[in-house]
C-alpha positions in Angstrom: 0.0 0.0 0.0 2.9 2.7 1.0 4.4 1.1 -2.7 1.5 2.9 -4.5 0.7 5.7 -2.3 4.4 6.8 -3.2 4.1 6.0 -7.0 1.0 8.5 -6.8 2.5 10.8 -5.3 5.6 11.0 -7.9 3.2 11.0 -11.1 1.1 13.9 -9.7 4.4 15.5 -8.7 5.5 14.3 -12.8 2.2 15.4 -13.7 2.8 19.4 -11.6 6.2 19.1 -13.4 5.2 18.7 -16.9 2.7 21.2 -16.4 5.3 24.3 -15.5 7.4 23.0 -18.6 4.1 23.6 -20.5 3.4 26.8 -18.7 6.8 28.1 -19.4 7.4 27.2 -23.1 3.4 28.6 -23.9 5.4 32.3 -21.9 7.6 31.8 -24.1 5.3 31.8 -27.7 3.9 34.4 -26.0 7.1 36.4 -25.7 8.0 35.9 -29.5 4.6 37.1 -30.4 4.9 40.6 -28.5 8.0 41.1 -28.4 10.2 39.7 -31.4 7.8 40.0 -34.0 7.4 43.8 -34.4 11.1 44.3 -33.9 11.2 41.2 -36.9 8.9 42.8 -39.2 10.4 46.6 -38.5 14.0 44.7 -39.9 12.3 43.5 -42.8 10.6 46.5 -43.8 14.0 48.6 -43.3 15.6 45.2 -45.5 13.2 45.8 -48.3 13.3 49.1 -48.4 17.2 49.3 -49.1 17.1 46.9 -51.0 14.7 48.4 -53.3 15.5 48.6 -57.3 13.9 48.2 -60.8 14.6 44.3 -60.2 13.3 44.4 -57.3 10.4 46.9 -56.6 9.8 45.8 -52.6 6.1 47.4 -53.1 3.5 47.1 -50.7 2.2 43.4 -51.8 5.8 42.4 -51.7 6.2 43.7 -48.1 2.9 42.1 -47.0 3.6 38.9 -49.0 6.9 38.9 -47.5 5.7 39.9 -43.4 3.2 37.6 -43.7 5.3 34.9 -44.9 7.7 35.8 -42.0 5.4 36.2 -39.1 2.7 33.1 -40.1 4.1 30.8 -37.6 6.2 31.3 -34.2 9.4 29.5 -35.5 9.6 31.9 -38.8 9.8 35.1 -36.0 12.3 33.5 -34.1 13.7 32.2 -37.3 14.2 35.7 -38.9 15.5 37.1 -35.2 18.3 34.9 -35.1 19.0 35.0 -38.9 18.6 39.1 -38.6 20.6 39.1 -35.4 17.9 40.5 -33.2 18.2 38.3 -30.7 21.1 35.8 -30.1 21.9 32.3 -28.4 23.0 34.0 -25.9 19.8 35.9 -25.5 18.0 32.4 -25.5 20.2 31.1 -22.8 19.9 33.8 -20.4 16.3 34.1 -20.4 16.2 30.7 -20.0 14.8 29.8 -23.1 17.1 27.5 -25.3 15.5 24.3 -24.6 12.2 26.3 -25.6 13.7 27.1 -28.6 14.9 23.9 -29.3 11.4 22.5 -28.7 9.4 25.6 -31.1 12.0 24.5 -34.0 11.4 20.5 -33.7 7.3 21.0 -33.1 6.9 23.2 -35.8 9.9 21.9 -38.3 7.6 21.7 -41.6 7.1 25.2 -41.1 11.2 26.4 -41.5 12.7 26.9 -44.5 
């Protein structure tokens, strides 16, 4: 009987466990949503427009086609703010949010480029 009371008591305390992970990597989509993604699409915008030419007009479909592709899914923002050097692995590690990270790029992978 003492066996099974301690089993329970290890999956609820599993159970309490897996549930702050969850808590903590749903802060963290959160996070990307507020606060990398209008510094992401503010980069892009600044991209397109220097990069504008007679090849390459960057006109307002382009720039919507091209935000919307960017910010459609979480990993694409944190994507373009590692690729665009807004944030860093650094950044990720000190916030405590590399295995997060890790986790966003293998959950959503058919969404990366």
């Amino acid at each position: 009987m003492d066996i099974l009371f301690f089993f329970a008591v290890a999956v609820i305390l599993w159970m309490a466990w897996l549930l702050v992970k969850a808590k903590r990597f749903t802060k963290f989509k959160l996070q990307i949503e507020k606060e990398l993604k209008p510094k992401v699409i503010a980069d892009i915008l600044a991209e397109l427009e220097e990069s504008r030419s007679e090849v390459f007009p960057n006109n307002e479909i382009h720039q919507q086609a091209t935000i919307y592709y960017w910010s459609q899914y979480k990993v694409r923002i944190l994507q373009a703010a590692l690729q665009r050097e807004i944030i860093s692995t650094q950044w990720l590690k000190d916030t405590g949010n590399l295995r997060n990270s890790q986790h966003l790029f293998h959950v959503e992978q058919e969404y990366l480029n």
